[in-house]
Structure formats: C-alpha cells, structure tokens
C-alpha positions as CSV (number, residue, x, y, z in Angstrom):
1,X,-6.1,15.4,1.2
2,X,-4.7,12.7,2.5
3,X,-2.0,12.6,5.9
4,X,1.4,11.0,6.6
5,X,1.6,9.4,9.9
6,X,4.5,8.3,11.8
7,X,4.8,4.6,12.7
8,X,5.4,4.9,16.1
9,X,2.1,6.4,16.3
10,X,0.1,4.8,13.9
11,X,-1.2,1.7,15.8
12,X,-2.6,4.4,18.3
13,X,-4.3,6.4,15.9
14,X,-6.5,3.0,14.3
15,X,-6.9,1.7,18.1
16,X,-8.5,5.6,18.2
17,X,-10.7,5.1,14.8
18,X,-11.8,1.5,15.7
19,X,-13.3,2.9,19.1
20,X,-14.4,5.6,17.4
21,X,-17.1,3.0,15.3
22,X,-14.5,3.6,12.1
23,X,-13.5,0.7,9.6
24,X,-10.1,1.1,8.5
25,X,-8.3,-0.8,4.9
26,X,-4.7,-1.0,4.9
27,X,-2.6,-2.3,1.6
28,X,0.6,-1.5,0.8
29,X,3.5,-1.3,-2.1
30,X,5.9,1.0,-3.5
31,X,4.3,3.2,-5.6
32,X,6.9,4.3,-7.9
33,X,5.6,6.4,-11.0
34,X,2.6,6.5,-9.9
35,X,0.0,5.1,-12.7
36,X,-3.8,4.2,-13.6
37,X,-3.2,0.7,-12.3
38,X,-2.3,1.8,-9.1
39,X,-5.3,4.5,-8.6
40,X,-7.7,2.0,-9.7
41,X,-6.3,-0.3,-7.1
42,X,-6.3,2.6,-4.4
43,X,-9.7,3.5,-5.1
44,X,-11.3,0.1,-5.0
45,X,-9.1,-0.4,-1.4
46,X,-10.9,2.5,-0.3
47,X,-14.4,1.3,-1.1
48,X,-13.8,-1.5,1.9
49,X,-13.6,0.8,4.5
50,X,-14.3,4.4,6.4
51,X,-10.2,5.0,6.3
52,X,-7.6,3.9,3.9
53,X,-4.0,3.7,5.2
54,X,-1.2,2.8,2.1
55,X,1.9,1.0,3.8
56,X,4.1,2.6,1.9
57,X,8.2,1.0,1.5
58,X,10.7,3.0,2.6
59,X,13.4,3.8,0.2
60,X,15.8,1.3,1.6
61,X,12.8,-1.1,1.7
62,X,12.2,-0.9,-2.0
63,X,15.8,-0.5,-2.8
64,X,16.4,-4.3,-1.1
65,X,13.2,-5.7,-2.6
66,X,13.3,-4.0,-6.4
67,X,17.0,-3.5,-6.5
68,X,19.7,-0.5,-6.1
69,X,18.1,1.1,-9.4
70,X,14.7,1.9,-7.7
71,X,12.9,3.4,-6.3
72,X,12.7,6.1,-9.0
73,X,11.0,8.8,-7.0
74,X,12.0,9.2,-3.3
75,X,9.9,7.9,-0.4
76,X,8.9,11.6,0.2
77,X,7.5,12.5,-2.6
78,X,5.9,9.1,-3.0
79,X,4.3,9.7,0.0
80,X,2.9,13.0,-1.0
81,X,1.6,12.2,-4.3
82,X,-0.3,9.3,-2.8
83,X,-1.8,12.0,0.0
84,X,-3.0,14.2,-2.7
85,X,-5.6,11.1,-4.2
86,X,-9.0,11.7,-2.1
87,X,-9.3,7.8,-2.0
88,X,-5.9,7.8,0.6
89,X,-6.9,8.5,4.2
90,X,-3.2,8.3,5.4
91,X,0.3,7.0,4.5
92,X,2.7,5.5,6.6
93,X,6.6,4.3,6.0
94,X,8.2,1.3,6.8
95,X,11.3,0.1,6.2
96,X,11.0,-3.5,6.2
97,X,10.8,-5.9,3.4
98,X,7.4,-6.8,4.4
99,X,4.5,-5.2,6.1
100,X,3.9,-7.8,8.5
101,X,4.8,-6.3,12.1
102,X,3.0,-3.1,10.8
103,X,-0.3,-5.1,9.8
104,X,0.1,-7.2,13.2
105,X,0.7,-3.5,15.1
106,X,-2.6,-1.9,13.2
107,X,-4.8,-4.5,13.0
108,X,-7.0,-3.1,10.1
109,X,-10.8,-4.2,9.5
110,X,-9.5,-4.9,5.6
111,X,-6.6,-5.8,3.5
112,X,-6.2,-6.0,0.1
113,X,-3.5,-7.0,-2.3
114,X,-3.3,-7.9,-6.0
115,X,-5.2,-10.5,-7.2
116,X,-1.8,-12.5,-7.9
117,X,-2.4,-13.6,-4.3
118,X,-4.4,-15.8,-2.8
119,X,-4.6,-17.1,0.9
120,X,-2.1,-19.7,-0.2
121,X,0.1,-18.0,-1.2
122,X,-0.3,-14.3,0.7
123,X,2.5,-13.6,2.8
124,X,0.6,-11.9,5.7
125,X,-2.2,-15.0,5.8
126,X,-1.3,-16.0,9.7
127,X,-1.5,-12.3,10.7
128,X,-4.9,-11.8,8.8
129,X,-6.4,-15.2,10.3
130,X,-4.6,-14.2,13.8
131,X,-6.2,-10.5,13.7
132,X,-9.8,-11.6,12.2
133,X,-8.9,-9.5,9.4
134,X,-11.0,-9.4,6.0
135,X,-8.6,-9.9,2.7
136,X,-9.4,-8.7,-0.6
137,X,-8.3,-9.7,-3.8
138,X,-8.1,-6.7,-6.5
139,X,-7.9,-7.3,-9.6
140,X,-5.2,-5.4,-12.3
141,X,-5.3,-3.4,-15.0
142,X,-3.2,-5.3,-17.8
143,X,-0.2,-4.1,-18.8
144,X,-0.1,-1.3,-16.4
145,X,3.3,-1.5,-14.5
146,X,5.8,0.6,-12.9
147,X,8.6,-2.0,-14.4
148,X,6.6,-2.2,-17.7
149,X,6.3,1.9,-17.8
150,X,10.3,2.1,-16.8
151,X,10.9,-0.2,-19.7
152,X,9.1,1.3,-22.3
153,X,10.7,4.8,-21.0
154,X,14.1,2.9,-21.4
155,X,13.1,2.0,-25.2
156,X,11.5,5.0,-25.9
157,X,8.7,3.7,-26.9
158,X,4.9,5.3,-26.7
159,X,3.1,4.8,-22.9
C-alpha cells in the first residue's frame, strides 16, 4: 500500500532512495474518478522504475486548471485511493498548476506523461533536459476519460 508524503519532505526522501541505489518515476494528474485508463497508465509508470511517486493536484490546483465544478472527489480521498493500487509507491500534493518546481525539487530517474506529448510540446522539457531525466510517452486507452465518464454520467448513458 502505497504512502502520502508531505512536500516539504519529499525531495529528501528521493535524495535518500537515489543513494540508496533506488530508481524512482514520477508522473502526475488529477485523478478524479478514478478509471481503467488511469491504472493502465499507473501501472506502465511503475514498470520504469524501483519507486513510483503520483504528483497529485491539489484541490485548488485542479479547481483552477479543470474549472470550479471539479474535482469531483476531494484531494484526500484521491490520494488514498491512488495509495491503495500496489503499482503507487507514494503520493504527494501540490498546489500548483504545474508540477514543475516539484519535478525540479525531486529530480526523478523517469517521467512519464500521456502520449499527447511530445518533447515539443511537454511542458516540463527544460527541467527534464536540465535534471538528465528519462521521459516516457504512454500511450491511452480510447475513450476512457474522467470528462468523458462525467459526461456520460450527466446523460445517463451506459459506462
């Protein structure tokens, strides 16, 4: 079962698992309603590394990035649902918009992100070139969505 960790301490806590002779993967998101997209995702992350650490948005970060409707389920229990799947190490809030400074702060051996990106057009590029860190492209499972499932709850419609 996975652990939360503060932020304060986290960066300690890889420095710890990096001298230890532990890789560590970091990704991040929202994770509202949970859904097979996102443990598909989770468990591929956590095939790149000893450690997976989820970058989880804060409420207030998800609320200014998916709007003052979301998130559905509150960063606590987010947090814990994502501890309970074996292929999450450890969870960590933020409350920024993006995980930059928390990527720059960690420094993990891995990232990955949805295959939407690319090095062009990832946000955290510099900080991954800057840090030596390895980026992964995963790959989604069509038409699984937290905005698709909300809308097909909102029709009534069959998930």
């Amino acid at each position: 079962m996975g652990q939360i960790l503060r932020r304060e301490n986290v960066a300690e806590f890889v420095r710890k698992l990096h001298q230890s002779g532990k890789t560590v993967v970091a990704t991040n998101g929202c994770f509202d309603i949970l859904h097979v997209g996102h443990v598909r995702y989770l468990q591929k992350t956590k095939s790149f590394a000893d450690y997976s650490i989820v970058l989880l948005n804060s409420d207030k970060s998800v609320r200014s990035i998916k709007g003052p409707s979301r998130p559905i389920y509150n960063e606590h229990d987010r947090a814990e649902i994502l501890c309970a799947l074996t292929c999450v190490d450890y969870v960590v809030l933020f409350d920024e918009d993006s995980p930059r400074n928390l990527l720059d702060e960690i420094k993990p051996d891995v990232y990955t992100k949805g295959a939407d990106y690319n090095m062009e057009t990832l946000p955290e590029a510099d900080i991954m070139k800057k840090n030596n860190t390895r980026v992964e492209f995963i790959t989604f499972v069509e038409g699984k969505s937290t905005t698709s499932t909300i809308e097909k709850i909102s029709n009534k419609e069959n998930l």
